[in-house]
N, C-alpha and C positions, 0 to 999 in steps of 0.2 A: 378462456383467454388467459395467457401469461401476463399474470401480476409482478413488475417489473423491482425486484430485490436489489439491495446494494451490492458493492463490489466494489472491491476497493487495492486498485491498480497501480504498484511502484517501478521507476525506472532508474537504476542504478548503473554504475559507472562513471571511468576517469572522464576528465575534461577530454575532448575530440573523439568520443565512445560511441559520438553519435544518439546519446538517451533522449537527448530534448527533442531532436529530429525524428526518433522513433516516436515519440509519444505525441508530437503533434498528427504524426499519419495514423496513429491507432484512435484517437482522438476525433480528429476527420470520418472515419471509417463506423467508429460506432453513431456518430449523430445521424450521417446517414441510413441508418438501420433504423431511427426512430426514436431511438432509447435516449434516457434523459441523461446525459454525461457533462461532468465539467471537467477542467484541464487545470489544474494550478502548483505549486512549485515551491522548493522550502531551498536557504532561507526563505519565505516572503509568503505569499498568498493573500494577506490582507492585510490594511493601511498598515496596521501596528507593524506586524511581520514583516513588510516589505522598509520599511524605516530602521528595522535591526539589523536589516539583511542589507542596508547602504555603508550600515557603521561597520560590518563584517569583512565588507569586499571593497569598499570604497575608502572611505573614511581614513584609516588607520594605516592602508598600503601610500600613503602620500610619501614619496622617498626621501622629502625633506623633515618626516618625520621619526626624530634621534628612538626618541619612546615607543616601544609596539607593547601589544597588549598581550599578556601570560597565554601559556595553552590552558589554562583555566576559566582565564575570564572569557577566550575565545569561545571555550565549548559551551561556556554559561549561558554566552549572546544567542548561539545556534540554538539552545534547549527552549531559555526565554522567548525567541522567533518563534518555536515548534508547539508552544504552549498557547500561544495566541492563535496561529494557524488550527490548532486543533479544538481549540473553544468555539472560534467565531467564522468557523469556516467547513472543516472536516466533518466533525461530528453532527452538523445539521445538514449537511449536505449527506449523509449516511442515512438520518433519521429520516428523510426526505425521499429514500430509497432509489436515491442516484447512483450513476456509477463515476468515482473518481480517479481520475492518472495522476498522479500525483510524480513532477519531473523531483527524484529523489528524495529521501527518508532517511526511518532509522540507521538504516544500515549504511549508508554513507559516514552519519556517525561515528559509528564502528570503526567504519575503515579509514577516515582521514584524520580522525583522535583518535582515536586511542592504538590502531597498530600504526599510524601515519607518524602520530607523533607524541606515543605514548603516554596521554592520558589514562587514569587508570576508570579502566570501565564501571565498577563500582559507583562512583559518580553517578554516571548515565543513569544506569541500571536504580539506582534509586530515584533519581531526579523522572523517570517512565514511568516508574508507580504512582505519581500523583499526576501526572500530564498526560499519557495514554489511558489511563483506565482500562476500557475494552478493545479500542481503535487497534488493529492493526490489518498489517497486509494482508488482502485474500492471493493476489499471486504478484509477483518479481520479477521483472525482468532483467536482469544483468548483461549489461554490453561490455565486452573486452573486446579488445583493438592489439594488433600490433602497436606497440609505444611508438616505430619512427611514422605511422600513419596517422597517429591521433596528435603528434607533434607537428606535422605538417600542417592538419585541418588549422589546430592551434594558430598557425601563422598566416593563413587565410581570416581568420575572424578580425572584425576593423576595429572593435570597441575591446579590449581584454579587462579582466580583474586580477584578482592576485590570484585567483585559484589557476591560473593559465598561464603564471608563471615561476611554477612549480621548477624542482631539477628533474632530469631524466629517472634517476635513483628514484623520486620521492613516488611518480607516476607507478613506478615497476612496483613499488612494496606496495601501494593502492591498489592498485588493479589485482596481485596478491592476495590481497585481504579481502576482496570482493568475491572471489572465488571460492577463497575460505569459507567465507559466508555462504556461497548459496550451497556448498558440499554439505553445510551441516544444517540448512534448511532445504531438502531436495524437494519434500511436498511444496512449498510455495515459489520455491526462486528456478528461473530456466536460465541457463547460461548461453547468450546468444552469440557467433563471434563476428562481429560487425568491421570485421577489416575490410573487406574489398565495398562498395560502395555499390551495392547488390539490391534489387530490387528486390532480390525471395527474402529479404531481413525481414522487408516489412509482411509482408507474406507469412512465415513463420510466423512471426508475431500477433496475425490479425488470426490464423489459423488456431494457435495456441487459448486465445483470449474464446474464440468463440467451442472450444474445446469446455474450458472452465464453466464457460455461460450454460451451456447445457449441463452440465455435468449438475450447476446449481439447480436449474427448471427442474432434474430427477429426480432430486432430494425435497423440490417443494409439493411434486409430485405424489412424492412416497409419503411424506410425512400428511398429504389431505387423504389419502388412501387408509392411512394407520389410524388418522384420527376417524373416520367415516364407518372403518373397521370399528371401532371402540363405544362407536357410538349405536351402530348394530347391534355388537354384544350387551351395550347397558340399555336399547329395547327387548331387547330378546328377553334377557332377565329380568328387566320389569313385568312384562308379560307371564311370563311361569311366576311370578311371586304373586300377580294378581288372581291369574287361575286358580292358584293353590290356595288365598286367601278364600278366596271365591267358594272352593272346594271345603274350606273348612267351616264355614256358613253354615253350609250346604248341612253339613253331618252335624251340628250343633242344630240345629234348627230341627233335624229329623229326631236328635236324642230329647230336644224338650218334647215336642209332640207325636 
């Protein structure tokens, strides 16, 4: 019987990229299967997290508010959310050998501080080593959009935040950087293009994931095989050390008498 290991599932992409809608159907798709999965989402995921992620998108976009907050203090707020999220959320949900989608991550980071609006990465990059530890993605999904498609969805949605009302320019350098990113992470990130409103996206997608899931069952596979192996090898040589001891009894006992 397959003992069910972690995996741990990111969806990236501009606002109207369609990520969150992809990840609620791959979401859907594995509980059906049986397997243990949760669905949750940064800013936020839990009480703390979801309270950072009010002051982020909510709070400080009030347009009769003269004062806004640094691109420092902004990316502060996102790590502080990501820090709580991965304490009291991620990391036990790992340990617990579920599998999580998690609606964006790191690399959104990346792409909307620091080439969005040139935060210098360093920051991040330090402020990871004590808040990720081991945590990271096992695989990425990256949705690009034509920009007038994902601006259209945009204006279909009833409730907006400030991430939704971004400039045209700011989506195009995003979407960019997101690409960027998954070019130089080819093993984990798929670049999916979610323009037309296609049922084979989520297809692709459910296909890809169940790609990876085996690909994992092989490796847990091989690694009971290699230990089963090893463990052969150190009966086998216990047995030849015991004959041989056996053996030298043997001649010891014939040389006294």
């Amino acid at each position: 019987m397959y003992k069910q290991k972690s995996l741990f599932i990111t969806f990236e992409g501009i606002e109207g990229s369609g990520k969150s809608y992809q990840s609620k159907k791959l979401f859907k798709k594995i509980k059906k299967m049986g397997l243990r999965v949760i669905k949750t989402r940064e800013p936020g995921g839990t009480i703390n997290a979801e309270r950072i992620r009010k002051i982020i998108l909510t709070d400080y976009f009030d347009s009769k508010n003269t004062e806004k907050f640094d691109k420092y203090t902004d990316t502060l707020l996102y790590l502080a959310a990501r820090n709580e999220h991965i304490k009291n959320k991620i990391k036990k949900s790992i340990f617990k050998k579920n599998i999580v989608i998690c609606d964006r991550f790191i690399d959104s980071t990346f792409a909307y501080q620091v080439y969005g609006k040139g935060v210098d990465s360093k920051l991040i990059n330090i402020a990871h080593k004590y808040i990720l530890g081991s945590i990271k993605p096992d695989l990425t999904f990256i949705l690009k959009t034509k920009i007038s498609k994902a601006l259209k969805r945009l204006k279909k949605r009833k409730t907006k935040n400030r991430y939704d009302k971004f400039s045209k320019s700011f989506y195009v350098k995003v979407q960019a950087a997101f690409i960027k990113i998954a070019k130089q992470n080819k093993k984990r990130c798929i670049i999916i293009d979610n323009s037309n409103d296609d049922i084979t996206t989520e297809q692709k997608i459910f296909n890809k994931f169940l790609k990876v899931l085996n690909e994992l069952k092989k490796k847990i596979l091989v690694k009971k095989l290699y230990k089963q192996k090893i463990n052969y090898v150190y009966m086998g040589i216990q047995n030849i050390l015991i004959h041989f001891l056996n053996f030298l009894l043997v001649k010891n006992y014939q040389i006294l008498y």
